[in-house]
N, C-alpha and C positions, 0 to 999 in steps of 0.2 A: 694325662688325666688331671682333673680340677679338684683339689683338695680343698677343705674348710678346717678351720681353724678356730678358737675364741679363748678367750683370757681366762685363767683358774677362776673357778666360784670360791666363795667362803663356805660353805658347807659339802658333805660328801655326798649325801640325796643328790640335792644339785647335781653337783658331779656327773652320779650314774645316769640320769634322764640327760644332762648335755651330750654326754659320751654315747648314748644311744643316736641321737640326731646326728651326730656328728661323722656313726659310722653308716647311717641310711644314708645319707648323702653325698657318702663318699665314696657307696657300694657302686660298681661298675654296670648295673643296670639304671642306677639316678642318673647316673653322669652320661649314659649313654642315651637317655631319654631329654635330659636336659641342651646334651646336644642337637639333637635331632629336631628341637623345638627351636633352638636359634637358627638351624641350618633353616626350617622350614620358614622362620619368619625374614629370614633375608633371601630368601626366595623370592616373597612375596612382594618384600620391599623393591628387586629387582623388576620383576614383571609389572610394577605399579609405575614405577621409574619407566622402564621400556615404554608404558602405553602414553604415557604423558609426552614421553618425546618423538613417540609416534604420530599423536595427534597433531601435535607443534607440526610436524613433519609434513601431515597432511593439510594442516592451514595456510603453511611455507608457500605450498604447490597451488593453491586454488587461491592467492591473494589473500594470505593473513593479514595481511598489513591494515584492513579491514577491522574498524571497531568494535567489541562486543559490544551490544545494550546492556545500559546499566541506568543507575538513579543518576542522570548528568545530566548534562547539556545537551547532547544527544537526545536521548529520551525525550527530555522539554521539549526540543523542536520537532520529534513526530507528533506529540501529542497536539501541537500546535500546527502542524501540518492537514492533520484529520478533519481538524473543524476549521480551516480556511477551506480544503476538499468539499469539505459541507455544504460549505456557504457557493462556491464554483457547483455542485451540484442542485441547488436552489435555484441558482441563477440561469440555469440550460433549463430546468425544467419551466420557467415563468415565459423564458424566451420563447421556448417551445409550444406553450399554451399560446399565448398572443399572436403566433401567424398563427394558429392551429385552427383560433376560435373564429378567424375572419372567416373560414368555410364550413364552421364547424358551430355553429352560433349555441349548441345544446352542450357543448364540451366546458365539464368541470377541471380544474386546476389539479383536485386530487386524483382526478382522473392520468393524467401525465403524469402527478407526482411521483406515485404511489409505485409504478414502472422503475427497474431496471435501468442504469445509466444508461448500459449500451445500449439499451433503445429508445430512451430518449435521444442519444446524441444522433441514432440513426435517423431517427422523426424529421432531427433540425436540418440534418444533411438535408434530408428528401424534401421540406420546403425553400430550404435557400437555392433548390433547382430552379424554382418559380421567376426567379429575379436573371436570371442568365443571361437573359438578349436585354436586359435594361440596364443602358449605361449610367445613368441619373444614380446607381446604388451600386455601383461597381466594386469601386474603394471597397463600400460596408461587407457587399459578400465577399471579397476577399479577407477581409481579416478578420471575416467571422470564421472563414473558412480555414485559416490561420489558428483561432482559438481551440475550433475543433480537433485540428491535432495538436495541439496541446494537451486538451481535455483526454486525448485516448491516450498520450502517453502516461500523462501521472497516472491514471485508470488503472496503466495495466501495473506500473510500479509501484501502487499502491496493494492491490490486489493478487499482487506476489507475496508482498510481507505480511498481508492479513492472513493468507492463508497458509501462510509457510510451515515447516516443520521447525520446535523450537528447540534447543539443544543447550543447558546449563556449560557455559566454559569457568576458566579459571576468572575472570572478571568481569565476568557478567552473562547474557544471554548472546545463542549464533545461530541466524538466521539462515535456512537452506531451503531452497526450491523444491517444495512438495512431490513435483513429478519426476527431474533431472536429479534431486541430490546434492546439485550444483550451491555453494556458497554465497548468499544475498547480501552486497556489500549495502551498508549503511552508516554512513558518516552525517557530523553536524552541517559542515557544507554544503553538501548532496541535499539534505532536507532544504537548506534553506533558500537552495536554487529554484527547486519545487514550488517554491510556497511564493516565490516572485514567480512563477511560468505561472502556477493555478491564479494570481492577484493579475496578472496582464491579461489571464482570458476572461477574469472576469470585468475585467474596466474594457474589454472589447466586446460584450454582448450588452454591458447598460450603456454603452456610447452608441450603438450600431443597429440595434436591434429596432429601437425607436423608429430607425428611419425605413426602416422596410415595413413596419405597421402602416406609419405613414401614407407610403407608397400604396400598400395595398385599401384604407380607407380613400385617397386621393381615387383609385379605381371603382373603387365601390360608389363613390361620389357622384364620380363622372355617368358611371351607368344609369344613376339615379335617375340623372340629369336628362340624360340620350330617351331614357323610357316617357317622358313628360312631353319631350316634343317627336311623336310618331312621325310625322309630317317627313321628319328630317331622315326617317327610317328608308323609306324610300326612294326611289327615284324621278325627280320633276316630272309631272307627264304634261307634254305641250299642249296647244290649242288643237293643233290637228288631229292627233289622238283621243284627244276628248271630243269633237264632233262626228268622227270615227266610229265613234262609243256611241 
């Protein structure tokens, strides 16, 4: 049992009112109450302990090793990830418009813009079918073809972490897969590989793209041209057929 104690007062008042406190507190239901409250708070302290090393535990298992988000470097290069994304989503949609509008002569920019990536990047696919049996553009539709999965990858690894489920840890924010549960690793690395993959697909649709307009004005040309002299539309008809006639 816990007993209290304290030094003589100089007067007897004193005294009586110390000597009161002294035995409240040392009656056997304080002390039993007293205990019961440290037992309960190192309970608590236990069970707070337990979840922390349990969590630790479950981070262990899905790849802790895994950064939290925080104010760092990390953070910088998503936030700088997004708006290079931006500008790669600018760029497919401008592409898109320009083969679009060679058959499409009433089609607005905002028209495309204003659309969903994936289906803008779907639009781009289904015109760069157009170029298939032309070898003069072959290169270009390959490495637009190239940019395109690019474009769907960061797409979709972006579009994981926008929508992810967000979870306060011990230093910082933990990123988990909305649907799965599953742990969304994000390092400064990882971002900045991204942001060179979205910078090469976009230096492969303003190098490339040009040249399939090109191609399709060079057609538009030619037709121009073919309609001017009808003559040529047809087939020579000889002399004996025209007296025939």
């Amino acid at each position: 049992m816990m007993c209290f104690s304290v030094s003589a007062p100089t007067s007897a008042q004193p005294r009586a009112r110390i000597d009161d406190i002294i035995a409240q507190l040392n009656s056997e239901d304080k002390v039993e109450h007293i205990a019961a409250r440290r037992a309960a708070t190192g309970t608590r302290l236990v069970r707070r302990l337990g979840l922390r090393a349990e969590i630790k535990a479950r981070e262990t298992r899905s790849g802790a090793a895994q950064t939290n988000m925080k104010f760092n470097d990390t953070a910088a290069a998503y936030g700088l990830f997004q708006v290079v994304f931006a500008d790669l989503t600018d760029h497919l949609a401008v592409a898109t418009f320009r083969l679009r509008e060679q058959r499409e002569p009433g089609l607005t920019f905002e028209a495309v813009f204003r659309q969903e990536l994936t289906k803008i990047l779907r639009q781009f696919r289904d015109e760069l079918k157009q170029f298939d049996d032309r070898s003069v553009v072959a290169d270009n539709v390959r490495e637009l073809r190239d940019a395109c999965v690019i474009i769907s990858t960061l797409s979709s690894w972006r579009n994981d972490r926008v929508h992810a489920r967000v979870r306060l840890a011990e230093q910082g924010y933990a990123l988990f897969d909305w649907r799965t549960g599953r742990r969304l690793d994000i390092t400064r690395a990882q971002i900045e590989t991204n942001i060179e993959m979205a910078i090469k697909a976009i230096v492969a649709l303003e190098a490339n793209v040009q040249h399939l307009v090109h191609q399709l004005k060079w057609d538009e040309e030619f037709e121009k041209l073919f309609r001017t002299l009808p003559e040529l539309a047809e087939p020579p008809v000889s002399d004996s057929d025209a007296s025939r006639e």
